[in-house]
C-alpha positions in Angstrom: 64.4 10.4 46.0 60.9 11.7 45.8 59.2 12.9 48.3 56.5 10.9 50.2 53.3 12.0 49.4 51.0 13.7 52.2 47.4 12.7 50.8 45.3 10.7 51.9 44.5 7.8 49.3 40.4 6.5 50.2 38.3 4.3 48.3 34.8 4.8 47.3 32.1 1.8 48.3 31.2 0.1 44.8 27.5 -0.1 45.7 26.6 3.6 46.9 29.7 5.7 46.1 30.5 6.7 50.1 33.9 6.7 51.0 34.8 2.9 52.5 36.7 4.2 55.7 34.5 3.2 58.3 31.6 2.4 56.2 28.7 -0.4 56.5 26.8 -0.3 53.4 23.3 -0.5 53.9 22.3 -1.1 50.4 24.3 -4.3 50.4 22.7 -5.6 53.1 19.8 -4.9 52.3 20.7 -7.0 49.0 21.7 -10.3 50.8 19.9 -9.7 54.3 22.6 -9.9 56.2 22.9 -7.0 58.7 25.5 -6.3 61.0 24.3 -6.8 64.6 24.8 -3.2 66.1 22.4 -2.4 63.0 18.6 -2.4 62.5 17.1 -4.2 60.0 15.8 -1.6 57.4 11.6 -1.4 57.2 10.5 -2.3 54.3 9.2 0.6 52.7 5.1 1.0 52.1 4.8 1.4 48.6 1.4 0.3 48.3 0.1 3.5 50.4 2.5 5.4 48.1 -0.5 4.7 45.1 -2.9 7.2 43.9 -6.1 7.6 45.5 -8.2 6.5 42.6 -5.6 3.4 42.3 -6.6 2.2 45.7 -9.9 2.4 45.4 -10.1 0.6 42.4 -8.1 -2.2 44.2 -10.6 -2.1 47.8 -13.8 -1.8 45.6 -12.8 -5.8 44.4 -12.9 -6.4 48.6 -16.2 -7.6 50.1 -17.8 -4.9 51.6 -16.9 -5.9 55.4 -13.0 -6.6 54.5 -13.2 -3.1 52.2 -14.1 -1.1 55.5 -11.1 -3.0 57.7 -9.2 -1.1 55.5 -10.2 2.3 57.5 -8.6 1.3 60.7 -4.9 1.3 58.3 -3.8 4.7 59.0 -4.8 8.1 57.9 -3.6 7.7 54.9 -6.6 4.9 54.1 -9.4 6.5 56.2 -10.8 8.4 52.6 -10.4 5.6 50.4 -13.4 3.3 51.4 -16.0 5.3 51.1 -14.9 6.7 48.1 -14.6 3.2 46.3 -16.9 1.8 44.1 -19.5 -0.3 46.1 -20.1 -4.4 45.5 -22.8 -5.8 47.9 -24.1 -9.2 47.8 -26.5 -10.2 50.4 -25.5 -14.0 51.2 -21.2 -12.9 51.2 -21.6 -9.5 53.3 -24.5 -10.1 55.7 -25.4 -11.9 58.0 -29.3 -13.1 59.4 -30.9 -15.1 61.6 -32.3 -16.8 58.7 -33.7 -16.8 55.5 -36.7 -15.0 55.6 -34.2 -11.6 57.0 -34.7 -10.5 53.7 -36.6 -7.0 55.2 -34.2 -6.2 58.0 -30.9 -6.7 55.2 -32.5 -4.1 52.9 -32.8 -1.7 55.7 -29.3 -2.4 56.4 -28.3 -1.6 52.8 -30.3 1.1 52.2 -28.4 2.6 55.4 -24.9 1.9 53.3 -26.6 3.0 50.2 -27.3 6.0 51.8 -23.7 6.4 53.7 -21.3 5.5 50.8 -20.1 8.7 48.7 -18.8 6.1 46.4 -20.8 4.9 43.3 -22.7 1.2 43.8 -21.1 -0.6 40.8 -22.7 -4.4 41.9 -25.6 -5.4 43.6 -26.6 -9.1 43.8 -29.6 -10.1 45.7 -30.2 -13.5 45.8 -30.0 -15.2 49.2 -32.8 -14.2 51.3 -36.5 -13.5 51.0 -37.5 -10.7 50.1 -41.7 -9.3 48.9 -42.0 -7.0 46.1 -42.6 -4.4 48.5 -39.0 -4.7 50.0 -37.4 -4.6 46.3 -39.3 -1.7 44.9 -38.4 0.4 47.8 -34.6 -0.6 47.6 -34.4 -0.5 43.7 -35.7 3.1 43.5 -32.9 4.2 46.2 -31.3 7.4 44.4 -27.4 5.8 45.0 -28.1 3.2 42.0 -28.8 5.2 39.6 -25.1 4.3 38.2 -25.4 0.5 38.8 -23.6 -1.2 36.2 -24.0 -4.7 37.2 -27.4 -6.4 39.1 -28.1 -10.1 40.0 -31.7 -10.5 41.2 -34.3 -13.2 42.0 -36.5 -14.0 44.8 -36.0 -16.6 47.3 -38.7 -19.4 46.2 -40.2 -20.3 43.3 -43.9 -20.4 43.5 -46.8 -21.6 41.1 -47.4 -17.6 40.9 -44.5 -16.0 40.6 -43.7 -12.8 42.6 -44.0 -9.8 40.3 -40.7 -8.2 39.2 -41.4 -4.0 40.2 -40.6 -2.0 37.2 -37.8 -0.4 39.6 -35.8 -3.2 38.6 -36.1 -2.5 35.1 -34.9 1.5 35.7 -31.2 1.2 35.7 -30.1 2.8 32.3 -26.3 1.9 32.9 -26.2 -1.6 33.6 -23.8 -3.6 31.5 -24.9 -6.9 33.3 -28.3 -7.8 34.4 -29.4 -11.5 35.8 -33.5 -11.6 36.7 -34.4 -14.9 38.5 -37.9 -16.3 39.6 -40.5 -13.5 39.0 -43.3 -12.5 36.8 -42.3 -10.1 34.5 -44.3 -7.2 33.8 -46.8 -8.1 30.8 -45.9 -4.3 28.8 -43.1 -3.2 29.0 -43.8 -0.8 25.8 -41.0 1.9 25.4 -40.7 2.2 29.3 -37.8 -0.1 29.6 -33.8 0.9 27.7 -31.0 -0.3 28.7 -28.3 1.7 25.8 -24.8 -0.2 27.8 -26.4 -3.2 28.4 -23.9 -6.6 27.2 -25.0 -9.7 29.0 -28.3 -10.7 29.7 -29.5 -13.7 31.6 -33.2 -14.5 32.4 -34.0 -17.9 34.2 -37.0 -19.5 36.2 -39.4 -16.3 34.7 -43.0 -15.9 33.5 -42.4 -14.3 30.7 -44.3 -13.7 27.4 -43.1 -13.7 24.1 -43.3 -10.2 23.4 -42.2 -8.8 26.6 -38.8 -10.9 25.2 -38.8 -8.9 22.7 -39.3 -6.0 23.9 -35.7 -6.4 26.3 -33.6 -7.7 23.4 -34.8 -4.6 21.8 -33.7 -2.2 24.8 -30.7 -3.3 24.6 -28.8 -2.1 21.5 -25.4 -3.4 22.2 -26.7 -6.9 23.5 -23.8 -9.7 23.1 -24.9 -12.3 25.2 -28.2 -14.2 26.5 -29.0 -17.1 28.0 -32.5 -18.2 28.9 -33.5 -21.2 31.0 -36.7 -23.0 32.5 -38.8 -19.6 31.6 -43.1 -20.1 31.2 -44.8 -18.7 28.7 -41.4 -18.8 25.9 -43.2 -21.2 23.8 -41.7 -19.5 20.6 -38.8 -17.0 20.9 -37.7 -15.3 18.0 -34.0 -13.5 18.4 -33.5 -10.8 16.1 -29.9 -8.8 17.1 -27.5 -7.1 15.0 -25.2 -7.6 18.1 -25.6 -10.7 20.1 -23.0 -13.0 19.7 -23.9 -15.6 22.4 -27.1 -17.3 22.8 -27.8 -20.1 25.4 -31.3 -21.6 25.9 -32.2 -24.4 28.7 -35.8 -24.4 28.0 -37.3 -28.2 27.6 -41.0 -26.9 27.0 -39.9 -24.3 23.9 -41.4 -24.7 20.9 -39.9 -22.9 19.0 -36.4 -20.8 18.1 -35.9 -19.3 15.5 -33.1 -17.1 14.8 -33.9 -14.3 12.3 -31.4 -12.0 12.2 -28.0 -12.3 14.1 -25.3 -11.4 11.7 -22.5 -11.0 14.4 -23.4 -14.4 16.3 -21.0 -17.3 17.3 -22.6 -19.7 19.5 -25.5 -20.8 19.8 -25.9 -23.4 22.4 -28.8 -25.8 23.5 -28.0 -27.2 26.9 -30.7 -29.6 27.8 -29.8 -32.6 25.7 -33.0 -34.2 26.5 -35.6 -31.6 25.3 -34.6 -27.8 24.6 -36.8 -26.4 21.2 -38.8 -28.7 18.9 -38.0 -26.3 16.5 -35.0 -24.5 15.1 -34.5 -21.8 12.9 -31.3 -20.5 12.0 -32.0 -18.2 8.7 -29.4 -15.9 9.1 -25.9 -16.2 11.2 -23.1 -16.3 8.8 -20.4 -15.9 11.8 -22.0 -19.3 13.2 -19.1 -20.9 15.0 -20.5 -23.0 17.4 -23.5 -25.1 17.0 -25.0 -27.7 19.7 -26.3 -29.5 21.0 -28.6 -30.5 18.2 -31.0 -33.5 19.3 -33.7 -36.2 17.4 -35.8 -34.8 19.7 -36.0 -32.2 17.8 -38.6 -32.6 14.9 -37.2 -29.9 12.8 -34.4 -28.2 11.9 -33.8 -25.4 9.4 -30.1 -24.3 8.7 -30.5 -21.6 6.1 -32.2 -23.7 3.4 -31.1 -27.0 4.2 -34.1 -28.7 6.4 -33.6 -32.0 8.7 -37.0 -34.0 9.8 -35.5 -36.0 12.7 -32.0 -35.2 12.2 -32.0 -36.6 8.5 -31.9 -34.4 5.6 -34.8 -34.0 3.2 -33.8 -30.8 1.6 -30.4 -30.1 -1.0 -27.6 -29.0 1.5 -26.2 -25.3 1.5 -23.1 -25.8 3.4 -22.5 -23.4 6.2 -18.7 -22.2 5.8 -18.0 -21.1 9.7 -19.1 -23.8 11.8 -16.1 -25.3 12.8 -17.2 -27.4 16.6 -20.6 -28.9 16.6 -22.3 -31.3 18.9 -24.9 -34.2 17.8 -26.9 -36.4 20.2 -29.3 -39.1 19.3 -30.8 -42.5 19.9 -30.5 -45.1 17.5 -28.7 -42.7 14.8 -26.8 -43.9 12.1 -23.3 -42.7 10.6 -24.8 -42.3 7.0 -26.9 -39.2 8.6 -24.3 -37.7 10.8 -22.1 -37.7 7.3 -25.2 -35.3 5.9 -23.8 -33.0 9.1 -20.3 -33.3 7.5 -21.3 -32.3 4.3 -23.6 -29.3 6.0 -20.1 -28.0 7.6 -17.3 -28.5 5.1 -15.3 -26.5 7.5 -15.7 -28.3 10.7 -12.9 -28.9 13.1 -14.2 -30.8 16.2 -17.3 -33.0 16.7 -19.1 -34.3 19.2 -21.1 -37.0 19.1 -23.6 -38.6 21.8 -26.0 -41.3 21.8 -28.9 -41.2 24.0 -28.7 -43.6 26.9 -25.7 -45.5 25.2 -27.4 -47.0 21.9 -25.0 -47.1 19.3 -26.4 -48.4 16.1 -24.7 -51.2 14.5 -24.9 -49.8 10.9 -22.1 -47.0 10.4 -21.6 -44.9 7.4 -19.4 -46.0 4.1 -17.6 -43.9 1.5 -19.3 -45.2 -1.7 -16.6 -45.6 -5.0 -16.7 -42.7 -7.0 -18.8 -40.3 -4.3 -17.6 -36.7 -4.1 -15.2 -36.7 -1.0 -16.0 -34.6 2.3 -14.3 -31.6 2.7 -14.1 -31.3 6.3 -12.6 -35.4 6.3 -10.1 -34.2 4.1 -8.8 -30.9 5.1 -10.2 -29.8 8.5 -11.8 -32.2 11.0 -9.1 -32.7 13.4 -11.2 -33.9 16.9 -13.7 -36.0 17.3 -15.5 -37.2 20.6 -17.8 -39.8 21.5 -19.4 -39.3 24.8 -20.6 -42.0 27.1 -18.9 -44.7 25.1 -19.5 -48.3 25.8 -17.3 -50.4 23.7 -20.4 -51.7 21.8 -20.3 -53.4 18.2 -21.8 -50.1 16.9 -19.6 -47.7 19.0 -16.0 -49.1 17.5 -17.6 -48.6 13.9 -18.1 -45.2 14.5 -14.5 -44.8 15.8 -13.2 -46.8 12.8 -15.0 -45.0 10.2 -13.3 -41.8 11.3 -9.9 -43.1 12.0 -9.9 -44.4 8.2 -11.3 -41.1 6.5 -9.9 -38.1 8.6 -7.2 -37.1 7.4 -6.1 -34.4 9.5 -7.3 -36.0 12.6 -5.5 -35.6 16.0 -7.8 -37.3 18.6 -10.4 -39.7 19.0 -11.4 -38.5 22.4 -13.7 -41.5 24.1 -15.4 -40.2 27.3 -16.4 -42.7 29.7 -19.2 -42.5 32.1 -17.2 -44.6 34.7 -13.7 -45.5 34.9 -13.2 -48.5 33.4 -9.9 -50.7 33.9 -7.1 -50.4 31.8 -7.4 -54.0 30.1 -11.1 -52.9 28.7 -9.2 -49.9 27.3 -6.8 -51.8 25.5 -9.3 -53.7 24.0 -11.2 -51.3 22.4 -7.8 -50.3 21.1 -7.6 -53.6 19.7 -10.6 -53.3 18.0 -9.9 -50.6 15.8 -7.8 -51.1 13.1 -4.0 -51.2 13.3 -2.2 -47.6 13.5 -0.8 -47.7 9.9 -3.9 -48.1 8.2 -5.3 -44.7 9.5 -6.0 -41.7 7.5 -3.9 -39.9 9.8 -0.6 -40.9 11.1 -0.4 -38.4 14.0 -3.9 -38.9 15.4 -4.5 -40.5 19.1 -6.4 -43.0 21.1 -7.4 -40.9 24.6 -9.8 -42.6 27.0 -10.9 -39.6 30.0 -13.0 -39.7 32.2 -15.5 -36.5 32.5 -19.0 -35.4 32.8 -20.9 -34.3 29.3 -21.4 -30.3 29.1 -25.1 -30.8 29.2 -25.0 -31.7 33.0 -23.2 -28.9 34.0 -25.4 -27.1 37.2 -26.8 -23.9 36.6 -24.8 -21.5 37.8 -22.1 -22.4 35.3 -24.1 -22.9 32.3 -24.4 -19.1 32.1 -20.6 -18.3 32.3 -19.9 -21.4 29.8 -21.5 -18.8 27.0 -18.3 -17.2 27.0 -15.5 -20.1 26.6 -14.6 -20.7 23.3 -15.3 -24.4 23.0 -18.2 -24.9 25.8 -19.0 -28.2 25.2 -15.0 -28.9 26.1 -14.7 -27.5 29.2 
């Protein structure tokens, strides 16, 4: 018989590898939270303080200004990263004033930060409070923004004559976004003005002149967006921009835009559906994408070499191959001149279509026997939408004309200015013609219920520029 053996047989825990005699693992409670009572929970560790320096104050320079210097009373371990974060002030979120006219005590205030902060100043948006010219040229030509990459500035009230914008404002070579609100801009601005980073450019509620326009857009070399709205003295605004991709214009009393040179733009987009230019000009933007929203209103339009008078062609049509979403409103229009539209975008993929305080014209377009078919009908046009539809004699003709030619269609998209029941929306189904005579098999019906792109407020019409179908949104 063999002897017993005198060793000790253990067993190791599966989770950390300690021998199991005795043992409470830790690390599988701390996997089910379950803890044995005579045990503490363990503290969850403070990995966020375990970040780099120049980590955390990327993360505390996205705080307001207030909630950025809470951070401080942390521990030790935040105390340096506040004041060495980059610097975002905007007067109505981090101050406070009696009221609106505080405008002088806050820049005293924020010179004090300015002047405080080790950090750079990477946003400064003034906007809330009044403020003289005085007031802003003395803050503008503090020493800590000579980095600013991103300013937001207009005075309080508009006035007949505007408060003068102080060339101060104008200094800041590394701004990569620049908003200038309700001022007089200076009337030569010469060679005294360049802004080398500068991307986005918005310029609203201004007296401005023609060529101090021109003289911004060129200061700004790498320009890719602008929008101008309700500016005086813009009667004629000529764009001429190897790099500006974006262009958004508000601007009732314009004359006239004409687009010289913009071989890199996308959009160009015309907010106010009841006025913007009386003339457009598009001679060169082969990377057109977006077009709208064109208007009868509108005496003349020049795409390249094709001319409408009144939204009707009188000129041979060059089509343009890269517009594929465009947006039409008129009063009393007919479908045989939208179809010159058609024929102008042979690559078009979504239309909208708007009539002027909800006339629909009872004639609507036909496909003549032995007429060269439309190449957006056929291959590309897969969206249409009729805006402030009424279910009038005119309105279902439209809708019938492209149910029975598009053949790639998806939607018919109706937009409703009110809600109306659901047995009005089945009648207007009823109206059109039955499924399996469409052009397209897959395309739907939809009836929504939404406000038209050009009555958007302000503030968003600017940030609209950048979405890639604006007048969806």
């Amino acid at each position: 018989m063999a002897p017993l053996s005198t060793r000790c047989r253990t067993r190791s825990c599966r989770r950390c590898g300690s021998q199991r005699k005795w043992h409470v693992c830790t690390t599988a409670a701390a996997a089910t939270g379950h803890h044995p009572p005579d045990m503490p929970p363990a503290a969850d560790p403070d990995l966020i303080s375990d970040l780099p320096d120049e980590l955390l104050c990327a993360i505390v320079s996205f705080l307001p200004a207030k909630d950025g210097a809470h951070t401080q009373a942390l521990s030790r371990r935040w105390r340096p990263i506040w004041p060495a974060a980059a610097l975002d002030l905007e007067d109505e979120r981090d101050f406070k004033a009696p009221n609106i006219y505080g405008g002088a005590d806050l820049a005293g205030v924020i010179t004090r930060i300015l002047s405080a902060h080790r950090g750079r100043v990477r946003q400064l948006r003034l906007a809330g409070f009044y403020y003289t010219p005085t007031i802003i040229d003395g803050l503008f030509q503090h020493p800590a923004l000579d980095k600013l990459e991103e300013l937001h500035f207009r005075y309080r009230f508009v006035i007949a004559q505007r408060d003068p914008l102080p060339l101060s404002a104008l200094r800041f070579s590394e701004l990569r976004v620049a908003s200038y609100g309700r001022c007089r801009f200076p009337k030569h601005l010469g060679g005294a003005v360049a802004f080398p980073k500068l991307r986005e450019l918005t310029l609203y509620e201004l007296t401005i002149s023609e060529s101090t326009l021109g003289a911004m857009i060129s200061a700004c070399p790498d320009l890719r967006s602008m929008f101008l709205r309700d500016s005086v003295g813009l009667d004629r605004v000529c764009v001429n921009s190897p790099t500006l991709v974006r262009l958004g214009i508000v601007s009732p009393s314009m004359e006239e835009l004409v687009v010289v040179n913009a071989p890199s733009m996308e959009k160009l987009l015309l907010f106010d559906k009841y006025g913007g230019p009386r003339n457009v000009r598009v001679m060169f933007a082969p990377k057109l994408e977006v077009l709208g929203c064109l208007s009868n209103d509108m005496y003349n339009i020049e795409l390249q070499s094709t001319v409408f008078k009144k939204l009707v062609a009188i000129s041979p049509i060059e089509p343009l191959q890269a517009v594929k979403v465009f947006s039409l409103t008129a009063q009393d229009y007919k479908l045989d001149n939208v179809m010159d539209f058609l024929r102008c975008f042979p690559c078009l993929e979504k239309l909208y279509f708007m009539p002027n305080r909800s006339y629909w014209k009872d004639g609507y377009g036909q496909m003549p026997n032995g007429s060269p078919s439309i190449e957006c009908l056929d291959r590309h046009l897969k969206e249409i939408v009729l805006i402030y539809y009424e279910g009038s004699t005119g309105g279902v003709k439209f809708a019938e004309f492209f149910a029975m030619n598009a053949r790639v269609l998806k939607v018919i998209e109706v937009q409703l200015f009110s809600d109306y029941s659901k047995k009005w929306k089945a009648k207007q189904k009823r109206l059109l013609p039955k499924r399996k005579y469409w052009a397209s098999q897959a395309a739907k019906l939809n009836f929504v219920h939404r406000a038209y792109f050009g009555r958007r407020v302000e503030d968003s019409t600017r940030e609209m520029l950048s979405y890639d179908n604006p007048f969806g949104c």
